[in-house]
C-alpha positions in Angstrom: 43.9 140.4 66.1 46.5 139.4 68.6 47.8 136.1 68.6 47.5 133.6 71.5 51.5 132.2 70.8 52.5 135.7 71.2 50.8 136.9 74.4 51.8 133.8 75.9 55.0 134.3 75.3 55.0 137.7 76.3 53.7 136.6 79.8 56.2 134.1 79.9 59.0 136.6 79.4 58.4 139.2 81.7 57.2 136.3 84.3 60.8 135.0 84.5 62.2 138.4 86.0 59.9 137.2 88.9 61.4 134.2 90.1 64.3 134.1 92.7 67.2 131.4 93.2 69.8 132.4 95.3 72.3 130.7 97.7 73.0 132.6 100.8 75.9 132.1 103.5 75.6 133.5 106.6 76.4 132.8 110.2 73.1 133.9 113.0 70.5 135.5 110.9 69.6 136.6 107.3 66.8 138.6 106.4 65.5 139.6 103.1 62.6 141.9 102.0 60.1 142.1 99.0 57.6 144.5 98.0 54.1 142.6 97.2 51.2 144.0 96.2 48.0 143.1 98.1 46.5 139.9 97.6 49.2 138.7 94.7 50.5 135.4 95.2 53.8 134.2 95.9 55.4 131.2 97.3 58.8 129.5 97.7 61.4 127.2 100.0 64.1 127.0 101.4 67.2 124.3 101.8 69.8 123.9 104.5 73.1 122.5 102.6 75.5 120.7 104.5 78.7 122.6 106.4 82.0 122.0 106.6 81.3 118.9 109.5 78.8 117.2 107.0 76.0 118.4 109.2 72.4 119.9 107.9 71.9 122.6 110.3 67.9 123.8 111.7 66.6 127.0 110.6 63.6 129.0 112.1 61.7 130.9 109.4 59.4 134.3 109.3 57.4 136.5 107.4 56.4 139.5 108.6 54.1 142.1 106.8 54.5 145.4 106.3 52.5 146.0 109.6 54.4 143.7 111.4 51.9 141.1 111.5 53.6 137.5 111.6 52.0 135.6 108.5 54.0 132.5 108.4 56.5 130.5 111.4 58.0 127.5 110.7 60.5 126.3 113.7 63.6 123.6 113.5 63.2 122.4 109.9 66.3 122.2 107.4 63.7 122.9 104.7 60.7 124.3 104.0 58.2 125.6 101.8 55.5 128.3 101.9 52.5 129.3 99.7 51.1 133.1 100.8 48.8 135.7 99.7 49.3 138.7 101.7 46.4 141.0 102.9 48.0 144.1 102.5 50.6 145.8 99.9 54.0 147.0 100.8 57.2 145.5 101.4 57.7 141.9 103.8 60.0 140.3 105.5 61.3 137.1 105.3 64.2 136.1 108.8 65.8 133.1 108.5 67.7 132.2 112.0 70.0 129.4 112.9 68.5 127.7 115.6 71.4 125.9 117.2 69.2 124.1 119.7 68.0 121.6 116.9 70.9 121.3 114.8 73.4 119.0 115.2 76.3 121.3 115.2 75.9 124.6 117.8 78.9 125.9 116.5 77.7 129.6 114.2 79.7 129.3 111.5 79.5 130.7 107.9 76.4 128.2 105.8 74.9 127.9 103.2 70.9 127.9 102.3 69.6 128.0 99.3 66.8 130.5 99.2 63.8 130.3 96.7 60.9 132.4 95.9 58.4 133.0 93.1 55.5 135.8 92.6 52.4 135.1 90.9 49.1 136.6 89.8 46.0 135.3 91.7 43.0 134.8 89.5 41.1 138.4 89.2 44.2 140.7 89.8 44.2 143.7 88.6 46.3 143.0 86.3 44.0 141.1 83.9 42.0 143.9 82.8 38.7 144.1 81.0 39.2 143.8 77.4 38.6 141.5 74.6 41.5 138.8 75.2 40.6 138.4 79.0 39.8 135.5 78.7 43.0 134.1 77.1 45.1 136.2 79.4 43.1 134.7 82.4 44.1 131.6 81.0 47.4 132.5 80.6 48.2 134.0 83.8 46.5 130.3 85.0 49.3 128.4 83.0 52.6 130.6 83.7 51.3 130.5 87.8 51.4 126.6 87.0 54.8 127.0 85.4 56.3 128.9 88.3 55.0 126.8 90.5 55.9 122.9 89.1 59.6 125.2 88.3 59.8 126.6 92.1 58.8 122.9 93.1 61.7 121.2 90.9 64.4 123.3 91.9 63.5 122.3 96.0 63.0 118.8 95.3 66.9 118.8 93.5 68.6 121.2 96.0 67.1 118.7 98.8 68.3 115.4 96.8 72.0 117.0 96.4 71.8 117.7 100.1 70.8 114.1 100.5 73.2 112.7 98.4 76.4 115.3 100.1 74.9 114.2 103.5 75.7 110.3 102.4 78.7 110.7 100.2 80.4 112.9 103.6 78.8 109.9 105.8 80.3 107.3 103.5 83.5 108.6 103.5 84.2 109.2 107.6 82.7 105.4 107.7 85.5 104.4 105.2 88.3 106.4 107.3 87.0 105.0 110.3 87.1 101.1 108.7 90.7 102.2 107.5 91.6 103.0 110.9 90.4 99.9 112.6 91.7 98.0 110.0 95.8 100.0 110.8 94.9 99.1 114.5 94.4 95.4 114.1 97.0 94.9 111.9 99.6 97.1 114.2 98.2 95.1 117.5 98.6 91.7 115.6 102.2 92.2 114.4 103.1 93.4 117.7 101.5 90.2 119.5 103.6 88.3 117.4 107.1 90.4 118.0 106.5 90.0 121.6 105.8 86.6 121.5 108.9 85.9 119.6 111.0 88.1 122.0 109.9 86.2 125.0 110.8 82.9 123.5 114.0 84.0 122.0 114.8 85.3 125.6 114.3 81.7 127.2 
């Protein structure tokens, strides 16, 4: 008799080779590809991270199946996520393009996005097979597509808070120069009021 701990371990194992994190830098356009077979669930996000001007650039996102049928657009957004089951098997494309219309820098230079995707098992996939545990491995192809998901979910909401949190920290900073500054100029303009002044009435 098998035992439930172990399969669901098992599952859990071979699940984590399916999961993608990855932080790409390019300039115009990136475009990756994955093979899927049909009707097996997979979803994912991606984050724009701030350049080197403290700026979140706009992306336009799509995924194209193997018949070149566009499944999914999304248009000026510096993140994003997407939930898909595709209709046929064989190997999609995912295009992510700088769009420098929306964003708040035009200049293409080298930035970074952090790229995530997941693949999971919708219920009745082939892979849960007729035997005399299918109804634990439903179960457990339930929980780990769960898993994946709350996991792929956590690691978008953090990349998007350190985003945040670089966007305020650069912000804070060019508002602390730029107090400096003023501060330098009043300062320099006041002492030089009073030179002048003191010039002009030593002069008399």
């Amino acid at each position: 008799m098998e035992r439930p701990w172990l399969l669901l371990a098992l599952v859990l194992l071979s699940a984590m080779g399916r999961s993608t994190a990855i932080k790409l830098k390019f300039q115009g356009e990136e475009c990756l590809s994955y093979t899927f077979q049909q009707y097996e669930y997979f979803y994912g996000s991606f984050v724009s991270l701030p350049d080197v001007y403290g700026s979140t650039a706009k992306y336009d996102l799509t995924i194209t199946a193997p018949s070149q049928q566009k499944l999914y657009e999304v248009h000026k957004e510096s993140e994003a996520t997407f939930h898909l089951v595709p209709v046929e098997s064989g190997s999609h494309k995912f295009c992510l393009k700088f769009n420098p219309d929306a964003s708040p820098t035009r200049y293409v230079i080298p930035r970074d996005v952090l790229w995530n995707i997941n693949i999971g098992y919708s219920e009745g996939h082939d892979k849960i097979e007729e035997t005399d545990t299918q109804y634990l491995w439903h179960h457990v192809y339930q929980i780990d597509g769960q898993v994946q998901e709350l996991k792929s979910t956590l690691h978008y909401l953090y990349w998007r808070e350190r985003r945040h949190r670089e966007t305020v920290e650069s912000t804070h900073k060019r508002t602390l120069l730029y107090a400096v500054l003023r501060c330098v100029v009043l300062i320099g303009a006041s002492v030089g009021q009073v030179l002048f002044i003191r010039r002009m009435f030593s002069r008399r």
